[in-house]
N, C-alpha and C positions, 0 to 999 in steps of 0.2 A: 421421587426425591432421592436425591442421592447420599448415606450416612457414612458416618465414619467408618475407616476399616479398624478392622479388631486383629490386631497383629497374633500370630500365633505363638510370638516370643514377645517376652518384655526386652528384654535388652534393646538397646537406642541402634535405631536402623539407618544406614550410612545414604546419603542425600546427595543426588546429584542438582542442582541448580542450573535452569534451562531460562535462556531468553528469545525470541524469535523478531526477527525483524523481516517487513515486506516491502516489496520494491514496487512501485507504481505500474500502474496497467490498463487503466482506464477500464474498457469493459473485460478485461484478461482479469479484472480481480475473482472471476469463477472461479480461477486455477487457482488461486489462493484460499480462497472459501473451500474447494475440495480437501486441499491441502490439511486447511485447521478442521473441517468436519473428521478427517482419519485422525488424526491426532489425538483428538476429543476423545471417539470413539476409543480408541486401543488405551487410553489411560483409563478412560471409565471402567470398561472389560475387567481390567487390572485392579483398580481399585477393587472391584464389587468381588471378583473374585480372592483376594485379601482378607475381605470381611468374609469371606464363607459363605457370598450370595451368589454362587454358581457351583454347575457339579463337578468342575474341575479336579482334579487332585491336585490337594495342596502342597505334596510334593513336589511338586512342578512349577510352583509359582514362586519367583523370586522376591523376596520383602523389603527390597531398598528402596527409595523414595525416589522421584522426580517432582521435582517442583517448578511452576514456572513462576517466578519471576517477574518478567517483564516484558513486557512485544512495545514493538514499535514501528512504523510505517509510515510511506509518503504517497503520497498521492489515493489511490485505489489501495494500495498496502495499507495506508493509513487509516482509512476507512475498514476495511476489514478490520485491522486492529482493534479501534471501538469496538465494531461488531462483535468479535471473538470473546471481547469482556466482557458487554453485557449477554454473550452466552453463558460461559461462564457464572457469570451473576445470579441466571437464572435456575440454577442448580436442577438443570431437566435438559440431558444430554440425547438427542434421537436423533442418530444417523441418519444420514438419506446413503443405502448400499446399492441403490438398483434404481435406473433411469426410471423419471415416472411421465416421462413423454407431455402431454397438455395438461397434464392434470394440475392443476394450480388449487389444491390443498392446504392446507399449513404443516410443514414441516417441520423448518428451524431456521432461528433467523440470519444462518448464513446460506443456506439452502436458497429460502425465499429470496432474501434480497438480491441474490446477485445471477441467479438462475431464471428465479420467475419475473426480477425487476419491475417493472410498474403497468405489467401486461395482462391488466384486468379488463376493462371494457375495450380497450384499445392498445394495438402493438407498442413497445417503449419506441421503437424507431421511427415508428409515423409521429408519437408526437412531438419526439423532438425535430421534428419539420413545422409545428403549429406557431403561427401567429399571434397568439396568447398573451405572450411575455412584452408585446410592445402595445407602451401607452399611447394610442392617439393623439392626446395634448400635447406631448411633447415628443421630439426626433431626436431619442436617443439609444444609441447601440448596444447591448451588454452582450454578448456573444452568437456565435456564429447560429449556435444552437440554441434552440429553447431546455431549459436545465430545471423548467420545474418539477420533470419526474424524477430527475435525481433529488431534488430538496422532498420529493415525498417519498421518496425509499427511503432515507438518512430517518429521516423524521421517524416512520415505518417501524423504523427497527428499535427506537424507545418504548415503542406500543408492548410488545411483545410480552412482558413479565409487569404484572398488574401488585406485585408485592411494595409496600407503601416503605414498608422499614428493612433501613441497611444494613442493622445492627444482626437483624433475625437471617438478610441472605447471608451476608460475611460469615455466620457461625456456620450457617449449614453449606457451605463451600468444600469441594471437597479436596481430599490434602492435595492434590498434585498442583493447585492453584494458590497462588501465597494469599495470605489474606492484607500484605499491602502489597499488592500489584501494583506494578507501575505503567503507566501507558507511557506513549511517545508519540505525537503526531506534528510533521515537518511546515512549516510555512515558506513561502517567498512574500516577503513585503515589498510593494513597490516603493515604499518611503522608510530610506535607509533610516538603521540607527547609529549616529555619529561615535565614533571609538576615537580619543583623543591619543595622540603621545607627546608629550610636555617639554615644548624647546626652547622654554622663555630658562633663562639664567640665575643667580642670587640677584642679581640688582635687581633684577626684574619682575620678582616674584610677586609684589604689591600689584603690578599696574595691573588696570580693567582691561589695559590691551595690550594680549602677549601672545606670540606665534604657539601655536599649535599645528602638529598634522593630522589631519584627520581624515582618517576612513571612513567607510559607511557601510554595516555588517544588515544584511536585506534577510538571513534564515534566522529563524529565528523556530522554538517549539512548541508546544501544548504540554505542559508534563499535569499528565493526572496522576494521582495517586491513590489508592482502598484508604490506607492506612486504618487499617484494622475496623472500617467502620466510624473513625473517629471526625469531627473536621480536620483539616490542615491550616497551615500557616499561608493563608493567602500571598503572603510576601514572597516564597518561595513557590509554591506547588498549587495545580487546580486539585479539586479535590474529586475524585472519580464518585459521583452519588446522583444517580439517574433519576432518584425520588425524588431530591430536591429542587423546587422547580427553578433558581437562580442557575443553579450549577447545571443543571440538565438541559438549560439553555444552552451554557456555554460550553458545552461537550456537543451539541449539534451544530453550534456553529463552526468548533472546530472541525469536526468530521465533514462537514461539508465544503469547510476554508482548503484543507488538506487537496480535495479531489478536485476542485476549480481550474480543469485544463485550459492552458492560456490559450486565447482567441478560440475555443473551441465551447468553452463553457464558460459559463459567468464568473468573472470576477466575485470577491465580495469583499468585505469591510470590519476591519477588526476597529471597535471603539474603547475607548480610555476603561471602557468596563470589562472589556477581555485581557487585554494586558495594563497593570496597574506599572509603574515606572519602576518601585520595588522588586516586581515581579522581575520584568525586563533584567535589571539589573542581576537578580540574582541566578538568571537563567543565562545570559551571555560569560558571567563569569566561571559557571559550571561547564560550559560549554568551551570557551577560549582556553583553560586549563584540561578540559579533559577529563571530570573527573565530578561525576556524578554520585558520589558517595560521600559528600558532605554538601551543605546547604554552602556553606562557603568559602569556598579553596581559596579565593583569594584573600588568602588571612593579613596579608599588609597592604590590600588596597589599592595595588598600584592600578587598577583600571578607573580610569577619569572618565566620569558620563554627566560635565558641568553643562553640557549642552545639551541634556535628553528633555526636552518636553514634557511638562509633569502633566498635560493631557496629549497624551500620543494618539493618534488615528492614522489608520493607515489602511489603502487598499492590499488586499493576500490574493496570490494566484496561487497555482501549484505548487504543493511539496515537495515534488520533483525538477521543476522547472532550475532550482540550482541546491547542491550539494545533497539531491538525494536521499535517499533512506536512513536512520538514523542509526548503524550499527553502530559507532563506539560508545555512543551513550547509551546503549541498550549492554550491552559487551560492560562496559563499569558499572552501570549497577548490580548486574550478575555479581562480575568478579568482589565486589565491596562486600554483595550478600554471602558468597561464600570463605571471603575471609575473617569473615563474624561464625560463619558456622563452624571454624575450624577443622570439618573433617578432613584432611588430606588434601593431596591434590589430582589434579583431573577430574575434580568435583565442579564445575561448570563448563557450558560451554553455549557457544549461539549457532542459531540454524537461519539463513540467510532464503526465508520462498520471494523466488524472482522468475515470474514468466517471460520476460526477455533479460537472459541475462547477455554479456556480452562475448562474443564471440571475435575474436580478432584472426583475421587472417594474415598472417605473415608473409604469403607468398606474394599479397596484392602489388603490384606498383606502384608506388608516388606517380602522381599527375600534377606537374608544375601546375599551376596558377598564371594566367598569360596576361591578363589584365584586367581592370577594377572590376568588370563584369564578374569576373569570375573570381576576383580577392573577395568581394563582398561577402558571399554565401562561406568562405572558408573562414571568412572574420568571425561571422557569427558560431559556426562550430567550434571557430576553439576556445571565445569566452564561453560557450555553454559547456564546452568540456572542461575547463580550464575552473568554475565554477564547480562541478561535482568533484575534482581532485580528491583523497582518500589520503592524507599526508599519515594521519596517524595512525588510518587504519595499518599499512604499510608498513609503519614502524614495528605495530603490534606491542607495546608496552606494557599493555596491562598483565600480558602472564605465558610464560611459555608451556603453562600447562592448563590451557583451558580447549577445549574441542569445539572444533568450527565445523560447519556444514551448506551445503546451499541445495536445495531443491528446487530443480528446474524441469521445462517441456523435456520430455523424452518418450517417443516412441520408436520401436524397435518394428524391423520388419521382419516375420519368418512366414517361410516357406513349409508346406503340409506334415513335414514332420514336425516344428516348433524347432526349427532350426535358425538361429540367424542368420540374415543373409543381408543385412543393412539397415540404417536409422531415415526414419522421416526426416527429409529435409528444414520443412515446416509442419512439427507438432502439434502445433495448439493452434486452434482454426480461429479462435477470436486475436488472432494477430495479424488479421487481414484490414483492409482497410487503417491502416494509420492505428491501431491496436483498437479502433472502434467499430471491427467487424460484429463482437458480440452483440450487439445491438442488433442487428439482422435478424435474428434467427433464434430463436429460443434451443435450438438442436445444437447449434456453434458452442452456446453456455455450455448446455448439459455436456456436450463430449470433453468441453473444457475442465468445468468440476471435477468428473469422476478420472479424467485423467490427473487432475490433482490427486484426487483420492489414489490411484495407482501407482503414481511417483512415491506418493508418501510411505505406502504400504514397503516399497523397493528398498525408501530411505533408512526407514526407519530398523526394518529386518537387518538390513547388509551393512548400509555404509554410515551409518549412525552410530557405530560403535568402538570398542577398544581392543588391541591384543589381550591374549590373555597374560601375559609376560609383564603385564604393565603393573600389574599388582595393583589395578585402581581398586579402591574401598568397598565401591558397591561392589565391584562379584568375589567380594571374600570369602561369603559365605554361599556360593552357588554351587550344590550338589555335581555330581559326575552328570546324574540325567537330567539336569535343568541344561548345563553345558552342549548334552546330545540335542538335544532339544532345539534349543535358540541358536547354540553357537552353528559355526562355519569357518571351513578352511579356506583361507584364503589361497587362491588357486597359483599365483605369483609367487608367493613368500610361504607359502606350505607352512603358514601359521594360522594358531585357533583363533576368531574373533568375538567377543560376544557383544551383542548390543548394550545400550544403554536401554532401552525402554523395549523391554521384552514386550512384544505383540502376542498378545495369547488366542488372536484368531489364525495363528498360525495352527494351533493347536486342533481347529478343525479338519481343517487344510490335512493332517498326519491323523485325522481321526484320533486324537488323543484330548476329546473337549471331556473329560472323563476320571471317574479316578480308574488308574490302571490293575490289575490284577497282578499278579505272580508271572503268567506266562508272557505277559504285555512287557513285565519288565526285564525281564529275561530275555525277551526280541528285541528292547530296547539298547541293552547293555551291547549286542550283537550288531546294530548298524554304525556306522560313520560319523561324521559330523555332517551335517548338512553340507549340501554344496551349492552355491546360488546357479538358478539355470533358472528352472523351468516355470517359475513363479513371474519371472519377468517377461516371459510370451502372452501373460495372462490378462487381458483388457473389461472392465464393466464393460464398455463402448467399443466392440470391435472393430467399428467400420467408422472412418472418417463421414463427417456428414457433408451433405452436398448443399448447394443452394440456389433453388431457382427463380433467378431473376423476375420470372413476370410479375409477381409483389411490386418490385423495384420498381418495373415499367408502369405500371400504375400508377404506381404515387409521383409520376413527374410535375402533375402538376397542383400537390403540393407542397415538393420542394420545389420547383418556380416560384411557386405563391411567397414564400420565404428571400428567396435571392430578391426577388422584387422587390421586396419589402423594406429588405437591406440596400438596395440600390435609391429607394426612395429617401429612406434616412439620409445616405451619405449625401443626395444630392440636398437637401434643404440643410443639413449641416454646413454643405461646402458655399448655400448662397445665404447665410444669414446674416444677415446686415446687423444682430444685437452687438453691441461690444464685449468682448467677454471679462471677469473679472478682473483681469490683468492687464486689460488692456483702457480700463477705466480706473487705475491707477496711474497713468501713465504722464509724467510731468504736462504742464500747460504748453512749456520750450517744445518740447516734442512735439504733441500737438501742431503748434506750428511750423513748423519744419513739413512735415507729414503730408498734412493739410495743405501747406501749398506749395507743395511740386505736384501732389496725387492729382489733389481739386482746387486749383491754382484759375483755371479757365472752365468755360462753359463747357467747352470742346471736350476736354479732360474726363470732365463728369458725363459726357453724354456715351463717350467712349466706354466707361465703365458701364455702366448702365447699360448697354447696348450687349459687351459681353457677359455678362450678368444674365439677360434676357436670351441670347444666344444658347448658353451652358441649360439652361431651362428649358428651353425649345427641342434640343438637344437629347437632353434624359428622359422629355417627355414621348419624343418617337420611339428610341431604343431600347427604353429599358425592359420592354417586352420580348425584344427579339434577343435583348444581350442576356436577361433574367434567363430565357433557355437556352440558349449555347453554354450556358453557365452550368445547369440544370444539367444538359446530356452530355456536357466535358464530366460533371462530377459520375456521374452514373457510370458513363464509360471507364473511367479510371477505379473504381467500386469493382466491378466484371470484369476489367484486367486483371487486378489484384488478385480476387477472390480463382480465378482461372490461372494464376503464375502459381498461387497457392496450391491447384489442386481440389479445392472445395466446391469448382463451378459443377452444375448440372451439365446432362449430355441435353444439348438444344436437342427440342422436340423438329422433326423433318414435316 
């Protein structure tokens, strides 16, 4: 268990406020789990060593605070974010520092879930090839994939910490954790919520029918909140409490609504019990103004929501699928917590972990669009980009003094001295296949993880931190040989840097895990400031992993058995004669209209019927033969990928 540190000074120790937000990934959320496992790890370190539960010398260790905050995430980011809380939660911090290959253990529940995934009796990849998830009685679609071992990882990961009371983990939390964390997890609703703007005039202020414009806002959030262990105000905030079994419902349903990649994984269904219309309300208001540091920025109401549904239902896909990870709202509730703390400024800042971030090439050329064949597909890119748009982030208004960061794939290549000599094209091997390479391979995860862990270690050393010039609060009090230590020259500007969250497994790294002696300090006094180099040649996972196909060849034919499957739905969907709700609404006038031009004559109806019976005849010969071209189209483009990537095996001769 982890306890309180016991400061060596009383005086009030200066606080930096950290918030972290994760970008969607689908099975690339390793990289982010690697990510928050080093995180974890270097503030625990830090922590214990504070309290005097290490043999460090305490001269050495810096006394300022990091806190976090708040994390927030979309899709796979989002996911992890739960995850990372109820880490957190469970006040029992145990790295994973060194690949552990098949061994499926228990480790931790960021380890487990996204490393080991649901690869107990059976690979996670074969069964989302199984036929499981369709009901017999009825011919209906939910996605491409079978998603029930994602609903038993989410699940999985509440298991973890069997402690019954919140009140008991909240105290024993340890400080670099706030004890009202706030979550953040992203939705796309496919059933907008209407946002009015009010164009009726005075005269017309009475009538029941006055023009309106109305939009229709589809992101919407999850905000859970600690809050000290206490409940919350439903109306406003979910309340983050894993024990209670209402609310521990409705944080897995979240967690699970968040990652629902569209057509690839199931849909699901937010009911009047997940979002209350109050709720809604008070959440699209904190959101359209920007400003998640009060329950209600919109203090004169001008947001009209006379049209909202007072039981709302709606289906949710991806947190990603439009406007993406939630940094501003993670970025204001920071900046809000730090302007309550009043220390200074340069006292908060957000770290952005994203395994495909975006890369733009300038040099590309536009390729006109020549006709609707090919408008089509650019239609759809630019509402989905045009959707994620970043208006405020861009502006940046919350504070010119708050510190931003992103951690992303980065591998470096050197040559026998640890010389650089170039970067991996393609870093992160679970970004193969449509980013759901990781599913393959349990060796793609792990290289993915610990290269999170690697990046992080990079991030956090070097580029996580501040001039020394800057006169920020926390390194007021930082010794000449805490300075030798942590800082570094920045090689460009031949200025000192010190980080923000001093990593004290650097301290092994210099052989100084210890307290020092006289002649140690006196060598000490004698070196430089660090220089960054030689620590970023340094890999858990040396060697890219490879992957050999004949697994894949195997299971052709049960993903056949699948396409099939899905070929049989569409076709009894596309010939069934029930009418469907909407269309047993539909006036009597209709009706006859309809009725008789379609089935007006004998002829008419026999025609129909006849190609009715045709389309049947039809699915019934080919769906075998189409089910595998389907089959070896998908595998071949799998084996391309993974081979453009670099991660193929050398075919056996």
């Amino acid at each position: 268990m982890i306890g309180k540190p016991q400061l060596t000074e009383q005086r009030e120790q200066p606080v930096f406020h950290l918030g972290l937000t994760m970008a969607g990934a689908v099975s690339a959320g390793c990289y982010s789990a690697g990510v928050m496992d080093y995180l974890f790890e270097i503030l625990d370190l830090w922590e214990r060593a504070k309290a005097g539960q290490t043999e460090i010398d305490p001269d050495l260790i810096p006394t300022h605070k990091v806190i976090i905050e708040a994390m927030g995430g979309a899709s796979a980011g989002g996911m992890t974010t739960m995850m990372s809380g109820l880490y957190a939660l469970g006040n029992e911090i145990k790295p994973v520092t060194k690949p552990l290959g098949d061994s499926y253990g228990h480790q931790n529940i960021l380890y487990d879930s996204w490393v080991h995934l649901n690869d107990d009796q059976e690979k996670t990849f074969k069964k989302l090839w199984s036929n499981s998830d369709f009901d017999q009685s009825e011919n209906k679609l939910y996605s491409l994939l079978n998603t029930q071992s994602i609903d038993d990882i989410a699940k999985r990961a509440f298991d973890y910490y069997r402690s019954t009371n919140l009140k008991e983990s909240v105290k024993a939390l340890p400080s670099y954790i706030s004890q009202d964390l706030e979550l953040i997890l992203s939705h796309t609703l496919l059933r907008g919520i209407p946002l009015e703007v009010d164009f009726s005039t005075i005269r017309r202020k009475g009538d029941d029918y006055r023009p309106t414009h109305t939009s229709y806002e589809h992101a919407l959030l999850s905000h859970f909140k600690l809050n000290y262990g206490n409940p919350v105000d439903p109306a406003h905030y979910f309340w983050f409490n894993p024990y209670e079994p209402a609310e521990r419902e409705r944080m897995i349903n979240s967690t699970i609504a968040t990652g629902a990649f569209p057509l690839g994984l199931k849909f699901r269904k937010f009911s009047k019990k997940q979002f209350s219309p109050s709720y809604i309300k008070s959440m699209l208001r904190r959101s359209i103004f920007s400003d998640f540091g009060k329950v209600n920025p919109d203090e004169t109401n001008i947001l009209l929501f006379d049209n909202l549904p007072e039981d709302y239902e709606t289906i949710t896909v991806d947190g990603g699928a439009v406007n993406n990870e939630p940094y501003s709202e993670v970025a204001s509730i920071v900046h809000n917590r730090a302007m309550q703390s009043g220390t200074g400024k340069l006292n908060f800042g957000v770290v952005m972990i994203d395994p495909f971030p975006d890369m733009i090439d300038k040099t590309k050329v536009y390729a006109e669009e020549e006709d609707l064949i090919s408008v089509v597909p650019a239609l759809l890119a630019t509402l989905r980009q045009q959707s994620k748009i970043k208006r405020k982030e861009m502006i940046e208004k919350l504070s010119k003094d708050y510190v931003k960061g992103q951690i992303y794939p980065k591998r470096n290549i050197y040559n026998a001295k640890k010389q650089k000599v170039g970067v991996e094209k393609y870093p992160i091997a679970s970004g193969s296949f449509e980013a759901f390479g990781g599913f393959l391979d349990v060796k793609f995860r792990e290289h993915d993880f610990f290269l999170g862990r690697d990046n992080a270690r990079n991030f956090f050393r070097y580029f996580f931190s501040l001039p020394e010039d800057a006169k920020s609060p926390i390194h007021e009090h930082w010794t000449e040989e805490m300075k030798q230590v942590f800082g570094f020259i920045h090689k460009d500007e031949n200025k000192l840097y010190l980080p923000i969250i001093p990593d004290l497994k650097l301290l092994e790294t210099l052989h100084m895990n210890r307290k020092l002696d006289e002649a140690d300090r006196n060598e000490l006094k004698n070196k430089a400031y660090r220089l960054s180099g030689m620590e970023f040649a340094l890999y858990t996972v040396p060697n890219r992993p490879e992957y050999d196909p004949t697994e894949l060849f195997e299971m052709e034919s049960v993903i056949q058995a699948r396409f099939k499957r899905i070929l049989e739905v569409s076709k009894a969907r596309l010939l069934d004669t029930k009418k469907s709700e909407a269309e047993n609404k539909k006036s009597a006038n209709y009706e006859e209209w309809v009725n008789g031009y379609y089935f007006k004559s004998p002829w008419k109806k026999l025609v129909s019927k006849c190609i009715r019976m045709g389309i049947h005849v039809v699915f019934s010969l080919t769906k075998r033969s189409l089910s595998k071209a389907i089959t070896e189209s998908a595998i071949k483009a799998i084996i391309s990928d993974l081979d453009e990537k670099n991660l193929l095996a050398k075919a056996k001769k």
